[in-house]
C-alpha positions as CSV (number, residue, x, y, z in Angstrom):
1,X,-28.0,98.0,-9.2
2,X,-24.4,97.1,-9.7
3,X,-23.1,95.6,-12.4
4,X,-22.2,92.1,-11.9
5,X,-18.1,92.1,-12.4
6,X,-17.8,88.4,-13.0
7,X,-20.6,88.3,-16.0
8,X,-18.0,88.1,-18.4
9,X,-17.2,84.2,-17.4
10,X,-20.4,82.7,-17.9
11,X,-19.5,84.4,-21.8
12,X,-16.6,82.2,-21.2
13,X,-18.0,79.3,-19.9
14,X,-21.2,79.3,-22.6
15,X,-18.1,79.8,-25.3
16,X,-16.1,76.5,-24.2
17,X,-19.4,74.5,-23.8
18,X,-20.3,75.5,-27.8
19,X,-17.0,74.4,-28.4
20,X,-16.9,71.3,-26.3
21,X,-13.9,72.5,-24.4
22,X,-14.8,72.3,-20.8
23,X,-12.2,71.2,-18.7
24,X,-13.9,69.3,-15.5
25,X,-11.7,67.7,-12.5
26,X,-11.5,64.3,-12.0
27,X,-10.6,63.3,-8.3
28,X,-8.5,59.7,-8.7
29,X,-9.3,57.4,-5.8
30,X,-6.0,56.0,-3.6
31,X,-6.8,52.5,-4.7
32,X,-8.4,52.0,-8.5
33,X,-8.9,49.0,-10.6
34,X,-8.1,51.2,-14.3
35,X,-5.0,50.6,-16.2
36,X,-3.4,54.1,-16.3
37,X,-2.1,55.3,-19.6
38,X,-2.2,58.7,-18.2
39,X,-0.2,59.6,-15.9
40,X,3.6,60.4,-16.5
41,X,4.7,57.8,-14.2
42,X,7.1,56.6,-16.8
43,X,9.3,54.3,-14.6
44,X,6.6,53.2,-12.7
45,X,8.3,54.7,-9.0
46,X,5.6,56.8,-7.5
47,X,4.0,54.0,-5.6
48,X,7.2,51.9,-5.3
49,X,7.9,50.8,-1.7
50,X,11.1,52.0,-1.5
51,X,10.1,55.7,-3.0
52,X,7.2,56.5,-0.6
53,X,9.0,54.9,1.8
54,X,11.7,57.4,1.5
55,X,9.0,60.3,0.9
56,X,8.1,59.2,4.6
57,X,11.1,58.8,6.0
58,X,12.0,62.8,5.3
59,X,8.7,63.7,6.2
60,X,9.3,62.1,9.4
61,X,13.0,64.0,9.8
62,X,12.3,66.7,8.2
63,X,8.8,68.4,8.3
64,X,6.0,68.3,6.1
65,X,6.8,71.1,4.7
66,X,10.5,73.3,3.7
67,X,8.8,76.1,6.1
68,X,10.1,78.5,4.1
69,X,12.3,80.1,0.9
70,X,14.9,78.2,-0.4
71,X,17.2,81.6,1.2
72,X,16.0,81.5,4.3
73,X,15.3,78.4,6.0
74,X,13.7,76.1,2.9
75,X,17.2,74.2,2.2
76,X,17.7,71.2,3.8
77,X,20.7,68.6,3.3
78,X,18.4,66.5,2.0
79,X,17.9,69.2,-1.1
80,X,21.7,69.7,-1.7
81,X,22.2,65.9,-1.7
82,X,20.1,65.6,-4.3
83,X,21.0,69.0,-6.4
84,X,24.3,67.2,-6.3
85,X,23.4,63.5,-7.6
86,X,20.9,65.0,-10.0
87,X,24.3,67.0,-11.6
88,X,26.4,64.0,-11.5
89,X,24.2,61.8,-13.1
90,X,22.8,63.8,-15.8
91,X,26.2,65.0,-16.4
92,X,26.2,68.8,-15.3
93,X,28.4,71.2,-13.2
94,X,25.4,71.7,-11.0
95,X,21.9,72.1,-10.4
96,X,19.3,73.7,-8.0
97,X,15.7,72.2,-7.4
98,X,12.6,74.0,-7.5
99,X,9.1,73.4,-6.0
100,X,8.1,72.3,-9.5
101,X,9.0,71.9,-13.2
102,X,6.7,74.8,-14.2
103,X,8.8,76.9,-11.5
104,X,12.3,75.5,-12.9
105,X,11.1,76.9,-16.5
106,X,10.4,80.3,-15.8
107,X,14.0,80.7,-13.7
108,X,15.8,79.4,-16.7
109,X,14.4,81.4,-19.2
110,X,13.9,85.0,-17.1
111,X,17.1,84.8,-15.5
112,X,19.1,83.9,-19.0
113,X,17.5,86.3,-20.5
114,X,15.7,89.9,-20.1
115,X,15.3,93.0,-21.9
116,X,17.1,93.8,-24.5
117,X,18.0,90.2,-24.7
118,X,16.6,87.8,-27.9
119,X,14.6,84.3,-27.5
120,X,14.2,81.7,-30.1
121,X,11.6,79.8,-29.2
122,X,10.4,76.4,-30.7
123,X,6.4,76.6,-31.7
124,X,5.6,73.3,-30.0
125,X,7.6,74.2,-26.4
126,X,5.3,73.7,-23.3
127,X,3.5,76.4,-21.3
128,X,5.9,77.2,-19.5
129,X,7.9,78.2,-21.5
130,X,6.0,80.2,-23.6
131,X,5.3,81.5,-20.1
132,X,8.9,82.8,-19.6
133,X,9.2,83.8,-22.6
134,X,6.1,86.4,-21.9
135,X,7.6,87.5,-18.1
136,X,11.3,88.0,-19.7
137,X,10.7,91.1,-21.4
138,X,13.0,89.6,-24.3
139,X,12.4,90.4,-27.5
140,X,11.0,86.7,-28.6
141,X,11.0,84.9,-32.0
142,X,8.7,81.7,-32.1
143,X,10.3,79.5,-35.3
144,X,8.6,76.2,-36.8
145,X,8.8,72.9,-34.9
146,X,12.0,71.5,-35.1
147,X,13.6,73.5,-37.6
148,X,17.1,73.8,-37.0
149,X,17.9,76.1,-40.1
150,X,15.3,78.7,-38.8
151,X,16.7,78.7,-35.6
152,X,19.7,79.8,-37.4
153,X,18.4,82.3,-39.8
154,X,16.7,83.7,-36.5
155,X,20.0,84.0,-34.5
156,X,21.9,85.5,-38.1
157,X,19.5,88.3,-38.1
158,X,20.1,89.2,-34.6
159,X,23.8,89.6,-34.8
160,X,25.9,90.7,-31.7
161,X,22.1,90.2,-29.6
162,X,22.5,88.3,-26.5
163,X,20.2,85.1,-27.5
164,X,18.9,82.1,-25.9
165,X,17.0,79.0,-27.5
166,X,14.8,77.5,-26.0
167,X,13.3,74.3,-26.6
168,X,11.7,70.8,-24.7
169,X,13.7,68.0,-25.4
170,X,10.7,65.7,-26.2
171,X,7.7,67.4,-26.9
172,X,5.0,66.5,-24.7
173,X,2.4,66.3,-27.2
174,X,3.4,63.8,-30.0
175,X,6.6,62.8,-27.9
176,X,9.0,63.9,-30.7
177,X,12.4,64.6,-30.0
178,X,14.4,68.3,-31.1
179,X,17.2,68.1,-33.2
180,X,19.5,68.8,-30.1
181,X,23.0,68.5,-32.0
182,X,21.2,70.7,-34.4
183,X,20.7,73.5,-32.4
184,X,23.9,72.9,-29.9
185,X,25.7,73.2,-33.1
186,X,23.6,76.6,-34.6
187,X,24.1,78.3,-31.0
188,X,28.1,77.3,-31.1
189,X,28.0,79.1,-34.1
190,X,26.6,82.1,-33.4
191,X,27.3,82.6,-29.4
192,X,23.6,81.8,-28.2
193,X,23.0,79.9,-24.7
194,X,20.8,76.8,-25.4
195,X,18.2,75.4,-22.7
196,X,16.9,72.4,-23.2
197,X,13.6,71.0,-20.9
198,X,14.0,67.3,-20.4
199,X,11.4,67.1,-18.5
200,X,10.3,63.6,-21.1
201,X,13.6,62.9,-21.7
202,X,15.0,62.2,-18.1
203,X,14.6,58.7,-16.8
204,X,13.8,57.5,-20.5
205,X,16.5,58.3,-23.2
206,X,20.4,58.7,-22.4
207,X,22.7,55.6,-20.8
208,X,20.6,54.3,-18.4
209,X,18.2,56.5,-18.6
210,X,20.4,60.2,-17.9
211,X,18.3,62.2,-20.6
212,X,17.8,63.4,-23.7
213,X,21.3,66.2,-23.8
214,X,23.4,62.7,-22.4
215,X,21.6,61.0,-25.5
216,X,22.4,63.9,-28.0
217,X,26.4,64.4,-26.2
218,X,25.8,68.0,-25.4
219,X,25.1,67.4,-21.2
220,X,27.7,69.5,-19.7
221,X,28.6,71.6,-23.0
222,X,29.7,74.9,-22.8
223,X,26.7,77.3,-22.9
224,X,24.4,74.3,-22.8
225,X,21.4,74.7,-19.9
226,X,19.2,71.9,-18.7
227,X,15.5,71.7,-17.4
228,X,13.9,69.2,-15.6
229,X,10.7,67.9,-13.1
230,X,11.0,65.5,-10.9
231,X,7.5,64.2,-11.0
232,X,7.4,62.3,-14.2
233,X,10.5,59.6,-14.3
234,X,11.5,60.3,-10.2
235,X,7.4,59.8,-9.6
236,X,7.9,62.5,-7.3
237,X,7.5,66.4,-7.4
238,X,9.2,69.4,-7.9
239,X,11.9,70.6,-11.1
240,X,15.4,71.5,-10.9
241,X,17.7,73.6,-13.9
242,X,21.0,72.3,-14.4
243,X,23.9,73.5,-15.9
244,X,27.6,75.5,-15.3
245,X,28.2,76.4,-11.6
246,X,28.0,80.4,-12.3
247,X,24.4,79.9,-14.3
248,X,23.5,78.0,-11.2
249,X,24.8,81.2,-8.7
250,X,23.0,83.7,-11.1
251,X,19.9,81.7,-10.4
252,X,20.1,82.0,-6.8
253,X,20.4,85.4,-6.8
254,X,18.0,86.8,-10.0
255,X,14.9,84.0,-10.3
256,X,12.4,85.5,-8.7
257,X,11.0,81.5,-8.5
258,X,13.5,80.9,-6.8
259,X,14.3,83.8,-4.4
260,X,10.6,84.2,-3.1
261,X,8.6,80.5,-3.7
262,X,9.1,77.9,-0.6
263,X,11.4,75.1,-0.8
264,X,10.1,72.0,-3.1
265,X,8.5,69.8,0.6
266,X,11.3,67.1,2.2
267,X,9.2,64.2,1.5
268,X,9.2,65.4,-2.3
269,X,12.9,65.5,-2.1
270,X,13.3,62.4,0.0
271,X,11.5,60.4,-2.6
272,X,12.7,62.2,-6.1
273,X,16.4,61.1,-4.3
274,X,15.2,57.3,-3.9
275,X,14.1,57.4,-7.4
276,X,17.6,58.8,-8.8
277,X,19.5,55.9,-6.8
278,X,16.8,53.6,-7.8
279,X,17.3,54.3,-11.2
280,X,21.0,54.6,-11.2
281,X,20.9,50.6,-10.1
282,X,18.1,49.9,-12.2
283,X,19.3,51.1,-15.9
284,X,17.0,49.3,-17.4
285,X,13.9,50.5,-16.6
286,X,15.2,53.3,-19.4
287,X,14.9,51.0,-22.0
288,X,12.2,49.2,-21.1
289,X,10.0,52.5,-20.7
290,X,10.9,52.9,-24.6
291,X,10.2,49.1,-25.5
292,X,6.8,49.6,-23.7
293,X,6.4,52.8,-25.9
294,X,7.4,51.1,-29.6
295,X,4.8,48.2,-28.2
296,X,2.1,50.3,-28.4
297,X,2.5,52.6,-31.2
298,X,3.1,48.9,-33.6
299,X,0.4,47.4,-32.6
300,X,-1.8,50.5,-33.0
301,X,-0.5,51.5,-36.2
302,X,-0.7,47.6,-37.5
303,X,-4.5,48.0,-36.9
304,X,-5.0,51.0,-39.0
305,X,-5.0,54.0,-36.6
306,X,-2.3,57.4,-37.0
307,X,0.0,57.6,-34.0
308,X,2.6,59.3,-34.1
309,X,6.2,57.5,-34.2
310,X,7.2,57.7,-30.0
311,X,11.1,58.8,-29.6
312,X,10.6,58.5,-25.5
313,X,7.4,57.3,-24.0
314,X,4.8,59.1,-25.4
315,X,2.6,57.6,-28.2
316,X,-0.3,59.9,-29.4
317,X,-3.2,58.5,-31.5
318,X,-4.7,61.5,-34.2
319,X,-8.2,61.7,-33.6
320,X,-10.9,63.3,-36.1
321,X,-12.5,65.9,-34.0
322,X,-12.0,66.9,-30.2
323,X,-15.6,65.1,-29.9
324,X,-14.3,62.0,-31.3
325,X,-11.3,62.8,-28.7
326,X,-13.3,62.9,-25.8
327,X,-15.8,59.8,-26.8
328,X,-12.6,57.7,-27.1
329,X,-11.3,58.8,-23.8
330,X,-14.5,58.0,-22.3
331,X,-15.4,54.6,-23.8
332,X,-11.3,53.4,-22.3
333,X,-12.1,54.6,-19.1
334,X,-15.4,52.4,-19.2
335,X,-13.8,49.3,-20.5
336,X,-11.2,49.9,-17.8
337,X,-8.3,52.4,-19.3
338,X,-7.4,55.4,-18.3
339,X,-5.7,57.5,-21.4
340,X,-4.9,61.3,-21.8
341,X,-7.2,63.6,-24.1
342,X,-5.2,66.4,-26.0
343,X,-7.3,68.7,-27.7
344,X,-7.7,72.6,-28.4
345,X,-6.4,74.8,-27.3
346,X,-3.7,72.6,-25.3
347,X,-2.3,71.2,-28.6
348,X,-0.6,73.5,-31.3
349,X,-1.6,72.0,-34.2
350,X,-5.1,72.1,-33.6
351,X,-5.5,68.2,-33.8
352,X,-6.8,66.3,-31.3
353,X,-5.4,63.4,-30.1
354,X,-5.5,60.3,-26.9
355,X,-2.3,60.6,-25.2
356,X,-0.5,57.4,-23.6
357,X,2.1,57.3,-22.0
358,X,3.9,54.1,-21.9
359,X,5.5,53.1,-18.1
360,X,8.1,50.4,-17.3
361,X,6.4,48.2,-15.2
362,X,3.1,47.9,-17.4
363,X,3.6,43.6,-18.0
364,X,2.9,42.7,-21.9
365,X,-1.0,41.4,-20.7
366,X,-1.3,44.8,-19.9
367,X,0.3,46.5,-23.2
368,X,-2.4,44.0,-24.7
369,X,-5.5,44.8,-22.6
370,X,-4.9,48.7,-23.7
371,X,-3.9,48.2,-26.9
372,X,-6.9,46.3,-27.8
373,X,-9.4,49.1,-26.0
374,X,-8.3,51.2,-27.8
375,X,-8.2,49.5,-31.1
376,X,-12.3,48.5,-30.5
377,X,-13.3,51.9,-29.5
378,X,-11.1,54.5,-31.7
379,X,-13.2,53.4,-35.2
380,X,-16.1,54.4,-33.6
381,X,-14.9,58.2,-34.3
């Protein structure tokens, strides 16, 4: 009798049941009656008339799909239009677009790096990048959160090492911001490239909402790369890397995420543009997205519960066990709120937490209606 080669996952699946880590899929109907403190929508644009109107519009022009690499016939106009305003507006050379933000990560940091080469990566950076850092080959140094003078002593005991840092803008987790001027400043000194993923920061900090390296004065700096995905703040899909004209060449021709994924779809494109023009009229949706946020984590903390200061628009709220986590999560949803739940092994720390994500058109009713949920079920943990 053979020996059943896939035994090995009911191990697995027994081990995250003990634990009470099962993840389960949740299929979202088009038309629901929750509040959504979930999603990443920060701006509010992904069912905006004018975005999915534009989705559908390049759809219609276009094709459903880019048909193919971004080499061979996966670039349209409609991608270089928008490679162009997205560098213009977040104040880079230029930038090239990806089929996703996951996709855009792994480019930056294997192409600007490789064997032989050194990474300094920040222990709270997103998947990823931790996943890059694992495909470069680089020889990679993980330093604590947010620690600027590590990053240093890391790149002064590498001397004459090609290096790269590598670090998200605002971590996705507690919604921190990195010390950006910090480590723009460290890597000046000692000759290292910095990339930055802004994936939280885009559409949310910065004048008018350009991003966190336009907030910290380092967009467009020498040596200075940027990250993004367009399916947070745009409400659309897809990533793009941004930075000098040359890093943007090398991409083309060494990330292998690049060279052999298809094209990020027209109507992604098509909408993702809509939301950048949309935005660029609109400056204030920036700064409400961050009012929203402050809402929230005051009236939260004012009641007694531990959430973590928001810099952009995510607020967390500590919970005492990933049990507590997931009864909290599920008690929202039942009074009518739909919130994230963080918990091992997706958080670093080990703590886990309900994740909200504050969005610019939720009205002050709403902020109240969630705030409240929350507030009645968290002591129950």
């Amino acid at each position: 009798m053979h020996q059943d080669p896939f035994a090995w996952i009911d191990d697995e699946s027994r081990r995250r049941e003990r634990a009470g880590l099962v993840r389960t899929l949740r299929p979202r109907t088009a038309e629901s009656e929750l509040l959504d403190l979930a999603s990443n929508d920060y701006l509010g644009l992904t069912r905006h008339p004018e975005i999915t109107g534009a989705a559908a519009e390049a759809a219609g022009r276009w094709g459903a799909g880019a048909t193919g690499s971004r080499l061979v016939t996966g670039s349209t106009a409609l991608h270089a239009d928008l490679e162009r305003e997205l560098a213009a507006f977040c104040g880079f050379e230029a930038a090239l677009v990806f089929s996703s933000g996951y996709a855009a990560n792994l480019a930056g940091v294997t192409a600007l790096s490789g064997l032989g080469s050194l990474i300094v990566s920040d222990a709270g950076n997103h998947a990823s990048i931790v996943d890059g850092c694992r495909l470069s080959r680089a020889e990679t140094a993980v330093v604590p959160h947010a620690d600027v003078d590590a990053v240093r002593k890391t790149l002064e005991a590498h001397p004459g090492q090609r290096a790269l840092v590598v670090s998200d803008s605002v971590f996705s987790v507690d919604g921190d911001a990195a010390p950006l001027a910090g480590l723009a400043e460290a890597c000046g000194e000692y000759g290292a490239a910095l990339l930055v993923d802004d994936a939280h920061g885009l559409g949310v900090l910065g004048e008018g909402g350009r991003g966190a390296l336009n907030a910290a004065g380092i967009a467009g700096a020498d040596g200075v790369v940027a990250t993004l995905t367009l399916s947070k703040s745009l409400g659309s899909q897809g990533g793009a890397v941004l930075g000098p004209a040359r890093v943007i060449d090398h991409l083309v021709n060494a990330a292998r995420t690049f060279i052999f994924d298809t094209g990020l779809a027209p109507a992604a494109a098509g909408a993702a543009l809509a939301s950048l023009r949309l935005l660029r009229r609109e400056p204030a949706l920036a700064d409400r997205a961050r009012t929203v946020a402050a809402m929230l984590h005051r009236r939260l903390t004012d009641a007694g519960l531990t959430a973590a200061r928001p810099d952009a628009a995510v607020v967390s709220v500590q919970a005492p066990s990933p049990e507590a986590a997931l009864r909290w999560a599920a008690d929202c949803r039942a009074a009518g709120l739909v919130v994230g739940c963080f918990r091992p092994p997706s958080v670093p720390d080990g703590i886990s937490r309900l994740r909200l994500t504050a969005r610019a058109d939720l009205t002050d009713q709403q902020i109240e209606q969630a705030t409240k949920t929350i507030i009645e079920v968290a002591p129950a943990g």
